[in-house]
TORLUM-735005 format. One record per residue (C-alpha): residue number from 1; residue in three letters; x, y, z. Coordinates in steps of 0.05 Angstrom, whole numbers, plus 5000, padded with zeros to 4 digits. Example, Ala and Ser with C-alpha at 12.3 -4.5 7.8 and 13.67 -1.06 7.14 Angstrom:
BEGIN
+-----+------+------+------+------+
: seq : type :    u :    v :    w :
+-----+------+------+------+------+
:   1 :  ala : 5246 : 4910 : 5156 :
:   2 :  ser : 5273 : 4979 : 5143 :
+-----+------+------+------+------+
//
This chain:
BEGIN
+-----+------+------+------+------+
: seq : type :    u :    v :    w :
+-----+------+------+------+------+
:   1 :  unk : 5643 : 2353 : 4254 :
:   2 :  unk : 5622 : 2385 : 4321 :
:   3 :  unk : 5606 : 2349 : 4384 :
:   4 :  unk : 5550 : 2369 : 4428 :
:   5 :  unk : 5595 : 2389 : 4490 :
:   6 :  unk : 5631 : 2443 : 4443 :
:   7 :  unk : 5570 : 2474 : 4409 :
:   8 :  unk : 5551 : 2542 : 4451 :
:   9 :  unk : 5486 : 2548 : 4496 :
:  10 :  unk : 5481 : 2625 : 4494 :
:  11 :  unk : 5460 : 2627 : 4564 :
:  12 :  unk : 5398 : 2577 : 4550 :
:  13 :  unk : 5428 : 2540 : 4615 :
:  14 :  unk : 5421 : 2586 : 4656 :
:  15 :  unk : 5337 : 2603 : 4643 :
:  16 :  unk : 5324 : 2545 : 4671 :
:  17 :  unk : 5368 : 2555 : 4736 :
:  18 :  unk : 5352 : 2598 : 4791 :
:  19 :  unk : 5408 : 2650 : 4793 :
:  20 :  unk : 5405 : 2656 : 4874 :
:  21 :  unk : 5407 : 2608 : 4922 :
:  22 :  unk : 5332 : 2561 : 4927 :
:  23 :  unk : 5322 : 2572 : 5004 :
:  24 :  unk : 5242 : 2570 : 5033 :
:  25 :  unk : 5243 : 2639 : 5052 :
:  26 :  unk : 5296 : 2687 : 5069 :
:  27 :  unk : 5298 : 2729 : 5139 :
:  28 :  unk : 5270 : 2796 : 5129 :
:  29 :  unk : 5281 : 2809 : 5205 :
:  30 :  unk : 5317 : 2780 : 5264 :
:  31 :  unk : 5320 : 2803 : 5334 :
:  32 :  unk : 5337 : 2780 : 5394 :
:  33 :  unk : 5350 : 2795 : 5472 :
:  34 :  unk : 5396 : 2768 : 5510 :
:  35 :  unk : 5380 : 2749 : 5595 :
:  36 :  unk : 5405 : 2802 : 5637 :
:  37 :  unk : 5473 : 2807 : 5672 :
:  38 :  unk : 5444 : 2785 : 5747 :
:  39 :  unk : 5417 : 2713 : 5707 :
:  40 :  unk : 5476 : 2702 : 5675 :
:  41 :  unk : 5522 : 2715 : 5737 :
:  42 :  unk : 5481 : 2674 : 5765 :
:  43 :  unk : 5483 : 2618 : 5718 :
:  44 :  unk : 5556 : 2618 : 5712 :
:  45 :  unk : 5556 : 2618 : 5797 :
:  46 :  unk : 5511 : 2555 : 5785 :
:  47 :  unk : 5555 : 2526 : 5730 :
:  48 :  unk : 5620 : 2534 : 5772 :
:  49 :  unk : 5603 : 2501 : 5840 :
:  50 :  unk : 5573 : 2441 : 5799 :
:  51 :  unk : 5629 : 2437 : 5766 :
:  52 :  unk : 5669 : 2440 : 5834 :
:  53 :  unk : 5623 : 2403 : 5866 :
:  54 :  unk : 5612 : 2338 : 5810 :
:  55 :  unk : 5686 : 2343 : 5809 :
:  56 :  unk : 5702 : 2340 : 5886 :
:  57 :  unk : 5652 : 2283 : 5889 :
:  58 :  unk : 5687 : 2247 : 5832 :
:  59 :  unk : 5751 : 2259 : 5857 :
:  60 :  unk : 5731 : 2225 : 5932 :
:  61 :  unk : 5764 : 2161 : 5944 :
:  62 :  unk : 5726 : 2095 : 5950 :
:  63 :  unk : 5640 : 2084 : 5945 :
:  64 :  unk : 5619 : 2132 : 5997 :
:  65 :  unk : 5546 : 2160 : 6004 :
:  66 :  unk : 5578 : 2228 : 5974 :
:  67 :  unk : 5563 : 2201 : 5905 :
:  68 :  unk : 5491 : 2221 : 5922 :
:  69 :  unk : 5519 : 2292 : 5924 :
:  70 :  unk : 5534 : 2279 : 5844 :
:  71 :  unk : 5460 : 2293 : 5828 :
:  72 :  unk : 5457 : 2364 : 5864 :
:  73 :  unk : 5524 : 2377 : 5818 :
:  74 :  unk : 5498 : 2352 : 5750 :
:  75 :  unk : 5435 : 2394 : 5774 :
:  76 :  unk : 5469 : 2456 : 5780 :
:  77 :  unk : 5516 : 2449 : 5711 :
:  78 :  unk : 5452 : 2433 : 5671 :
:  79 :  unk : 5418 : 2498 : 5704 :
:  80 :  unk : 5484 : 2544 : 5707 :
:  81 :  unk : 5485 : 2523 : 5633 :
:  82 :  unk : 5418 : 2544 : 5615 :
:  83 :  unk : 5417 : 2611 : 5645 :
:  84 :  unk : 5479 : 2636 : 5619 :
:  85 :  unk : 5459 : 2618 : 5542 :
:  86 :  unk : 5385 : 2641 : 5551 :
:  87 :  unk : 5353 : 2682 : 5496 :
:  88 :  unk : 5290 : 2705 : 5466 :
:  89 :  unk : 5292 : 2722 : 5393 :
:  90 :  unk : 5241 : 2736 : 5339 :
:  91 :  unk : 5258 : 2722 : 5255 :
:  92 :  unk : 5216 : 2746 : 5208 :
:  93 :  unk : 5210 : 2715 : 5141 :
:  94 :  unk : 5169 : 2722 : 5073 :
:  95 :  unk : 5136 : 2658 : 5095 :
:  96 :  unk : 5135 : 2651 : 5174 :
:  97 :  unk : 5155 : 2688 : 5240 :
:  98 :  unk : 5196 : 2641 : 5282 :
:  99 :  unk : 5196 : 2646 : 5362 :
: 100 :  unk : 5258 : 2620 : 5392 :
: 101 :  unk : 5280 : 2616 : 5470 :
: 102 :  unk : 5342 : 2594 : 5472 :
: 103 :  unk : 5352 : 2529 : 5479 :
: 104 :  unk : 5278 : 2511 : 5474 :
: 105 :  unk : 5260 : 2489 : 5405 :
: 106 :  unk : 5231 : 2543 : 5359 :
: 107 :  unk : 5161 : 2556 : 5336 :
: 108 :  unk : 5138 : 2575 : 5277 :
: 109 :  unk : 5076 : 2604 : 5261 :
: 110 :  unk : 5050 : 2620 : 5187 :
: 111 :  unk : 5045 : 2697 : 5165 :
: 112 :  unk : 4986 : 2694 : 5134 :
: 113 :  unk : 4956 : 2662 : 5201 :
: 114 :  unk : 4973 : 2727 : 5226 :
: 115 :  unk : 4916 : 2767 : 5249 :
: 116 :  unk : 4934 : 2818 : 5296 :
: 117 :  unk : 5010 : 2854 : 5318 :
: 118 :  unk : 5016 : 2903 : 5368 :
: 119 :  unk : 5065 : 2940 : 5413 :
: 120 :  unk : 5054 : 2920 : 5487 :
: 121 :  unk : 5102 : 2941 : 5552 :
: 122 :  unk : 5112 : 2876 : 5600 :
: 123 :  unk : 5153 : 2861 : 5651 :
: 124 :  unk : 5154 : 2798 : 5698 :
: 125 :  unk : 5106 : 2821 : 5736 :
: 126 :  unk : 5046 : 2825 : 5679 :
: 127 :  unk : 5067 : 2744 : 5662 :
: 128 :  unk : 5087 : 2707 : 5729 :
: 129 :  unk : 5161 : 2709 : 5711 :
: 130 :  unk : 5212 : 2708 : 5663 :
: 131 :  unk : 5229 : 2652 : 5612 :
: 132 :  unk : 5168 : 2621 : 5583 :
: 133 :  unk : 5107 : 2639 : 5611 :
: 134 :  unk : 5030 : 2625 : 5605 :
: 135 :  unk : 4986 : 2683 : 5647 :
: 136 :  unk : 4915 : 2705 : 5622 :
: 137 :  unk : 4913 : 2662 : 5555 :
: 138 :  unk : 4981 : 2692 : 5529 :
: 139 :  unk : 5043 : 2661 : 5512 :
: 140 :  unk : 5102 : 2701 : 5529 :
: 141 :  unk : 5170 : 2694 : 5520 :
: 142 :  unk : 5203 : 2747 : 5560 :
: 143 :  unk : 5264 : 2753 : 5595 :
: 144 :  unk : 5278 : 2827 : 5609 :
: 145 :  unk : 5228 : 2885 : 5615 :
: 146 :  unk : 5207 : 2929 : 5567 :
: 147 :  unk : 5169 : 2944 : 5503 :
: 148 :  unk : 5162 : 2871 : 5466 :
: 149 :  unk : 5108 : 2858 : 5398 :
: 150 :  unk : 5040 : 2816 : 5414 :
: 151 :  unk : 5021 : 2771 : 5360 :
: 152 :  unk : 4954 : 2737 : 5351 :
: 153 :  unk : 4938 : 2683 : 5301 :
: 154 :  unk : 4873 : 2669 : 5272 :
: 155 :  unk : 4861 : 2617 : 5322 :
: 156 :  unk : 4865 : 2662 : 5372 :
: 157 :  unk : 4926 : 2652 : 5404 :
: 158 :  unk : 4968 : 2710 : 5432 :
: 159 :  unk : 5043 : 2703 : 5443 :
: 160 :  unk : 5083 : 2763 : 5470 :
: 161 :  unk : 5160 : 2762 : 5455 :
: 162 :  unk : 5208 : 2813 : 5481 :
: 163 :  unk : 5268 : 2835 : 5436 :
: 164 :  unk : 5322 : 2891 : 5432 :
: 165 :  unk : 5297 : 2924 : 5378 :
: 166 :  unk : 5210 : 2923 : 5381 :
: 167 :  unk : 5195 : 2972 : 5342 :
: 168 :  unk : 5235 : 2941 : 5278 :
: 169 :  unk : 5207 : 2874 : 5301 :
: 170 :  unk : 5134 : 2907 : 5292 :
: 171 :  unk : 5147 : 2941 : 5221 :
: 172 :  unk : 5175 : 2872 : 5195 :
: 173 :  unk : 5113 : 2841 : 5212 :
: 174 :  unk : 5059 : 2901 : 5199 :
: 175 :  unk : 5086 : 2894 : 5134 :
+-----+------+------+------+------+
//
């Protein structure tokens, strides 16, 4: 007599698996650029006298009005912090095209609301700025000058992002 745990499947099991891992949709491109050396310095100039400064301020003996100077200091960490992790990146999947800038959260917007891609050189000048912008009805998420992929949904909206690699970035998406 045979039991039913010793009686071979011949692979039957494994037809109604999935053989690779279920995910929504696997990157078929990622990108991203990284804020320039001058914002980082900058950010890690910020980062240090807030630290020295929230620390010095903490460290003061007794309830003086130099706690007010704790504000400035917590300012300064939170926008030392920022800049020196700042990044744009761009990840192309099957399914969407996700628009990060670092530490913002992401967006996502559908491929097949995808209407328009083109290669476009910016700089701060064409968007107000770096970081995230809004100038002449485009999005932009730009940090360092240069060739960077336009996209436009069929809604109409354009957002420009700015990565190492654009040209990649552009055939991942044209396709």
């Amino acid at each position: 007599m045979t039991d039913t745990l010793s009686v071979p499947t011949l692979g039957l099991t494994t037809a109604t698996r999935p053989r690779t891992a279920t995910r929504a949709s696997r990157p078929v491109h990622g990108d991203h650029d990284v804020a320039p050396a001058w914002m980082r310095a900058t950010g890690a100039v910020l980062l240090l006298g807030g630290l020295a400064l929230s620390s010095a301020v903490l460290a003061w003996p007794g309830d003086a009005p130099e706690a007010a100077l704790l504000v400035p200091g917590v300012v300064a960490v939170v926008t030392g912090f920022l800049l020196v992790l700042a990044r744009t990146g761009v990840t192309v999947t099957d399914d969407h095209v996700v628009l990060r800038l670092r530490p913002l959260p992401a967006r996502r917007i559908d491929r097949s609301r995808i209407v328009d891609v083109r290669l476009v050189e910016a700089d701060a000048s064409t968007f107000g700025g770096i970081g995230l912008r809004r100038a002449h009805g485009v999005r932009a998420l730009l940090l360092t000058p240069g060739l960077g992929v336009e996209i436009t949904d069929d809604r109409g909206r354009v957002t420009f992002v700015r990565t190492a690699r654009p040209e990649a970035t552009y055939r991942a998406l044209a396709a």
